[in-house]
N, C-alpha and C positions, 0 to 999 in steps of 0.2 A: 230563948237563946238556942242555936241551931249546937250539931254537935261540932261542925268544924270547928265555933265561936267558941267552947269550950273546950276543945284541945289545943287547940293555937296556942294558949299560952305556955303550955307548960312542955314546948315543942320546940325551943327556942337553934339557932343555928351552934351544931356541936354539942348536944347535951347530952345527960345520962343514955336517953331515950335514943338515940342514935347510935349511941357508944353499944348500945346493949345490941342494938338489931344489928350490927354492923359484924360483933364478936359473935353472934349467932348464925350470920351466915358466914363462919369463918371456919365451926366447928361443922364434922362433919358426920351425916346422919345415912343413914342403909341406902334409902334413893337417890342421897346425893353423892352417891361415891365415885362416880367417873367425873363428876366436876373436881371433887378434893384431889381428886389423883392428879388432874390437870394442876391445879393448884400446889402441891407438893413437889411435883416437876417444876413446876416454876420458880418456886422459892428456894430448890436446889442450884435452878442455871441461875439464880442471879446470884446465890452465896460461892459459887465454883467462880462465876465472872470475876466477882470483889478480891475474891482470893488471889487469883490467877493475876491481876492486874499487881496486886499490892506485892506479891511474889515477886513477878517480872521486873519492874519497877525497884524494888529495895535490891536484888542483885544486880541490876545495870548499875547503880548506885555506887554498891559498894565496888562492883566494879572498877569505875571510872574513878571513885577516887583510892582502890587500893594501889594501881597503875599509875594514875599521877604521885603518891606516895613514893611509889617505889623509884621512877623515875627520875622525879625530883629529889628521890633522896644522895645520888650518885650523880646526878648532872645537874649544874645549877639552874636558877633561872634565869642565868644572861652566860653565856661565855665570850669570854673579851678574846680576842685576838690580834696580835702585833701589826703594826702595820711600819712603814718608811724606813724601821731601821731594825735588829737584833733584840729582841726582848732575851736582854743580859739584865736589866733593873727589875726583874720581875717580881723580887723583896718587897720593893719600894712600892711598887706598883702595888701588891697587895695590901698595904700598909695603909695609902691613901684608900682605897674601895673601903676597908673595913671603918674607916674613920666617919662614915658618908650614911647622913643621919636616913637607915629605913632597911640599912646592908646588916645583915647580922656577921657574915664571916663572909671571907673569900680564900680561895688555893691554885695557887700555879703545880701545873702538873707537864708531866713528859707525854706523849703518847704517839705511839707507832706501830703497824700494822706487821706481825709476826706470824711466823709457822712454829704452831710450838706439839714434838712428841716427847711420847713416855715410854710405856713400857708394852703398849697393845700397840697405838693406831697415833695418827697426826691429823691437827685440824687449826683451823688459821683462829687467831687470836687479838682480840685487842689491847696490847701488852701497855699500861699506864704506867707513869714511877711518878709516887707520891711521896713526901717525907711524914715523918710519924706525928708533926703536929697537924699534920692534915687531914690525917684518919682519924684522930681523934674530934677532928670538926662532925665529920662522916659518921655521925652515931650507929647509924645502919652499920655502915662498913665495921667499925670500929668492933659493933656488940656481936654482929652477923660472926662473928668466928665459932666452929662448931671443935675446929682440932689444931695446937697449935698454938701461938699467942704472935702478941707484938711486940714484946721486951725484946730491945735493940735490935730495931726493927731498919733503926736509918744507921748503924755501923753495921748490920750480918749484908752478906748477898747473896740471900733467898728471897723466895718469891711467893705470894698469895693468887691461889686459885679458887673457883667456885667449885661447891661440890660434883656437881653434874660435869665439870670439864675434870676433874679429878679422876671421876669416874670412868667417862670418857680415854684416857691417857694411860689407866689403869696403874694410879701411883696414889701415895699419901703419906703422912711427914715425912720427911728426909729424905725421900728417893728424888732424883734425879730428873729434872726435864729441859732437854732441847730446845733450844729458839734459836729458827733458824731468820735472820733480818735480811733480805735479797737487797738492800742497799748499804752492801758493806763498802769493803777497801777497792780505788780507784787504781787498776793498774793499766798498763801498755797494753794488756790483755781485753780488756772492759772492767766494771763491778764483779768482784766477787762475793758471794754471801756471807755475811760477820755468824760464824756461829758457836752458839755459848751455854754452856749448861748451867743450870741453876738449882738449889736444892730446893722442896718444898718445906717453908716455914707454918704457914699456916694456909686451914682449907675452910672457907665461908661457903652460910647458906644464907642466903639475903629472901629466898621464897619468890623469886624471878627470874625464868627459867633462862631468858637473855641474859644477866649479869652471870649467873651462876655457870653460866657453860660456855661465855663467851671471852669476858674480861680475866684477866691476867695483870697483877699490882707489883711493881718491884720499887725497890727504894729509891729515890727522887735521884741522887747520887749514880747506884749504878745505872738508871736508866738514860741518863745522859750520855755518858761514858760510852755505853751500848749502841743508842742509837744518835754519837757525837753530835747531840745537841749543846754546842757550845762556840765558842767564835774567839779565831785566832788572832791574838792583838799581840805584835813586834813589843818585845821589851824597852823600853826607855834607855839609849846609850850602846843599843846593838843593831849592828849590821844587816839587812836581811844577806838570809843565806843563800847562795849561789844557785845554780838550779842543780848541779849536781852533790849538793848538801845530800847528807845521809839523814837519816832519821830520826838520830839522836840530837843531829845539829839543830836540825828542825825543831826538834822540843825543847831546845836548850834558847833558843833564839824567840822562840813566840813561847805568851803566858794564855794559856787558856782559859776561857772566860763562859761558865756555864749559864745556860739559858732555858727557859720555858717554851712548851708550843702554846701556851694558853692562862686563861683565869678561869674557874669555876665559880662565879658570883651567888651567894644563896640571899633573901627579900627576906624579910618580915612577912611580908604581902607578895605570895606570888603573883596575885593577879593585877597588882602592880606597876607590871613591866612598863607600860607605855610613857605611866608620870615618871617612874623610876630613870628611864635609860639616860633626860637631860642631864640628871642630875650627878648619875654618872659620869656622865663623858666631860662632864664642865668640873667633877672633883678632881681629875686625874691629873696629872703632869705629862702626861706623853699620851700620843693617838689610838687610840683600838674602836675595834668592829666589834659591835654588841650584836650577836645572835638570842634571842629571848626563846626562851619553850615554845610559847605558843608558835612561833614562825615554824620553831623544829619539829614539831608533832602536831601542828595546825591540822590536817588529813585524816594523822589517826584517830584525835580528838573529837573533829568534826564527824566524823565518822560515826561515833559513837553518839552524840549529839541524835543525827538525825537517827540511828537505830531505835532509840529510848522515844521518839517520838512516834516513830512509824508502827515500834509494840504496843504503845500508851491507845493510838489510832484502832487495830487489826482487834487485839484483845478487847476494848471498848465494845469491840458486836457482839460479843459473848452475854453483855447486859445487856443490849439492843436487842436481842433475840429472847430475850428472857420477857422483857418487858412487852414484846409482842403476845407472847401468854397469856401473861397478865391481861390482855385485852381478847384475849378469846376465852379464855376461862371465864373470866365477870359476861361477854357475851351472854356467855351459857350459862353462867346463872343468873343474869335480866330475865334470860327465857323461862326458865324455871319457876322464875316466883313472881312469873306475872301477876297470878292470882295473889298473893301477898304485899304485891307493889299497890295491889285496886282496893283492898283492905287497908289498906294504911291510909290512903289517899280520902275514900271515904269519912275516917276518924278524925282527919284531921289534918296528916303529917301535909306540907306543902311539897314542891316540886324541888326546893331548893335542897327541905331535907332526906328526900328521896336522893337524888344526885348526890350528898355527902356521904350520904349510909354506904351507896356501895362505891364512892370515891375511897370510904376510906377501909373498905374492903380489902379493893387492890389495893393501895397503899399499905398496908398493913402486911400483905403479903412480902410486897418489895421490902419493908422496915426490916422483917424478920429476916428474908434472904440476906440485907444487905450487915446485919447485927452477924448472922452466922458467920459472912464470908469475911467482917474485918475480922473476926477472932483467930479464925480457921489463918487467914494470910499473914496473921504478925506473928500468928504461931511458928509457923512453917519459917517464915522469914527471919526471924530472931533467932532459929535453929537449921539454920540451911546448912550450914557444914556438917553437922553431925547427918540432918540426912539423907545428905548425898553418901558421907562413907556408908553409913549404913545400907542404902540402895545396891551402893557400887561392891559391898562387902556379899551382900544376899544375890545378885545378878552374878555376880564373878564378871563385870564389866565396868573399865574405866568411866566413870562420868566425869565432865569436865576435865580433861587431859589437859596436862599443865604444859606441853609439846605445843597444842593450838592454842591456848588462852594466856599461855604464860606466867600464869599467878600457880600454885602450888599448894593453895584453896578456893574451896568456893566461898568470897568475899559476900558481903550483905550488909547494908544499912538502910536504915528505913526511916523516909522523910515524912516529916507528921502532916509541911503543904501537900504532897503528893498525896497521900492517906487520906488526907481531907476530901479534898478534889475526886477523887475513888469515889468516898461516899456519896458526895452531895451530887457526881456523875449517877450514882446508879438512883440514889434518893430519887432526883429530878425526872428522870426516865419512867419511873415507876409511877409516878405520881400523873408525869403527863400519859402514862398507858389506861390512865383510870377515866380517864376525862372524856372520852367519848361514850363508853358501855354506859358511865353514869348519867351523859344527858339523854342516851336513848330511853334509859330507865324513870326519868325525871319525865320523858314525855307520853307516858303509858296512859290512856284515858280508860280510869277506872268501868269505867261502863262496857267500855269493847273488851275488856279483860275478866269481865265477869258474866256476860252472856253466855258464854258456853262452859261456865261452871257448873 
């Protein structure tokens, strides 16, 4: 029995014996120290890779959906709109939407575009009147109060502002703010500007730099009144008045009949909309035009979309480049242990278990990289607000400015498909970086490897 015929067997694909030569060229010894080095660089770019991905990735995340949050929490996912005649029924109207199996809530609201100052400076406003059962729909809205409250909220005529437009106007409880409506009273002259002061009731922080510095909330009631949304119907048994009726005749003659610019629909299921919107239109009693989120943010959305794709892409070479290591480092050590490859080969090992030994060499290398970099990224990711303050506290420089991003944290979630996908990306990479060093090494003929021993 030859010696090959007597190690063969106990040589089998993947065994001890593999496993041991494999962790032996893994550790690193005095002559092989510029291979290890190579290899330590390597197993850092591919844990810095995994990291960086799973980082990037869990903050677009939480990104997109702390923003969809935020914006769905204030704008629904459908807003209806009047059409053919006066939305005076707009009660009714929300009565039936809320009734409409998949609608959790609905609110008719006023809204009109104002110049609203304080006590610095002035700045244009999107001035809403909501009634208090309707803020209490608006959890956001509702809990977002920082100073302030809502107890009789729909009898006072004050107003809610966000903090940052607060800040901006330089006022807060009780002081006084200006809205000036440029489509006020129609005289001989042209439009002049309705304008009205109002006290502040309460000041929110919703943690979105748009609501918080842009919207402006007054009571369902005076915002009508203000921006006479309402429609003049002739009293039942009177005269219209002449044209040179005075103005008391006028109100004495017509009964005014308050009305909505809109419905705010909120889904069960935002992403809903498309089954949803039949279902609407065919519950209601009267016409409207459904606007859905996605149509209204479709851009910014998409947007983000392809962002999360194009970083998933760019970041991805940071392992791509890693895994090219990996195939010059095993190069370098095929070369190296020529002499140990013709020795083996001799004893018995075969060609297959030569190519495993240092397949899984490299591999082992990427395993570690890619072990280090999910720990190292969920770390980071699971504590990404704290440390960014941190960073931003030691720099003495804003990171994530809530001015361009408009969140007022660095938001973060972290998705376990995405995380997967990470690994079995870098897994795969590394494994196929192994596969060529190792069939050059599977094709070493013991004989030409040991002639100039």
């Amino acid at each position: 029995m030859t010696v090959h015929e007597a190690a063969a067997p106990t040589t089998g694909p993947f065994s001890r014996f593999e496993f041991l030569v494999a962790g032996r060229y893994l550790r690193a010894r005095r002559k092989d120290a510029f291979i290890s080095v190579i290899a330590a660089l390597t197993l850092t770019g591919i844990a810095i890779g995994v990291a960086t991905l799973i980082v990037v990735m869990s903050v677009m995340n939480g990104f997109r959906d702390e923003l969809l949050s935020k914006i769905l929490g204030l704008n629904g996912h459908f807003t209806a709109y009047p059409i053919e005649r006066q939305f005076t029924d707009y009660d009714q109207t929300v009565a039936e939407i809320e009734a409409i199996d998949g609608v959790i809530y609905a609110i008719a609201y006023v809204e009109g575009q104002a110049l609203a100052s304080g006590q610095t400076e002035s700045t244009g406003v999107a001035a809403r009147g909501v009634d208090l059962a309707s803020i209490r729909k608006l959890e956001m809205l509702h809990n977002g109060a920082v100073l302030g409250g809502w107890d009789a909220w729909d009898e006072g005529m004050g107003v809610a502002i966000g903090s940052r437009l607060a800040q901006k106007l330089g006022v807060t409880i009780g002081d006084p703010v200006t809205i000036v409506n440029p489509n006020g009273t129609t005289t001989p002259f042209g439009r002049t500007p309705q304008i009205r002061s109002f006290p502040v009731n309460v000041i929110f922080n919703l943690g979105m730099v748009e609501f918080d510095s842009f919207y402006l909330y007054m009571p369902l009631q005076a915002a009508q009144t203000y921006f006479k949304m309402y429609e003049d119907r002739l009293k039942p048994g009177v005269a219209p008045p002449d044209i040179m009726a005075t103005d008391e005749e006028i109100d004495a003659a017509y009964e005014r009949i308050p009305q909505a610019t809109a419905v705010e629909i909120f889904l069960e299921n935002p992403d809903a909309v498309a089954s949803m919107r039949d279902k609407v239109q065919t519950g209601i009693s009267r016409p409207l035009i459904l606007t859905d989120w996605q149509q209204r943010d479709e851009t910014f959305f998409s947007a983000l979309q392809v962002e999360r794709v194009v970083m998933f892409v760019i970041l991805s070479m940071i392992i791509l480049v890693a895994a090219f290591n990996i195939i010059s480092s095993l190069v370098m050590l095929v070369k190296d242990k020529g002499a140990d490859i013709a020795v083996l080969r001799t004893m018995g090992a075969t060609r297959g278990s030569i190519m495993r030994i240092f397949s899984m060499t490299g591999t082992a290398i990427g395993f570690i990289g890619t072990g280090v970099g999910l720990a190292l990224g969920l770390a980071i990711a699971a504590n990404a607000e704290t440390l960014r303050a941190f960073v931003s506290n030691l720099l003495g420089v804003t990171i994530f400015p809530p001015e361009v991003f408009f969140l007022s944290s660095l938001p973060s979630k972290i998705n376990a498909g995405e995380v997967t996908a990470v690994v079995v990306l870098a897994l795969s990479l590394s494994f196929l970086a192994t596969v060529y060093p190792a069939w050059r090494a599977a094709q070493y003929d013991p004989v030409e490897a040991l002639r100039y021993e």
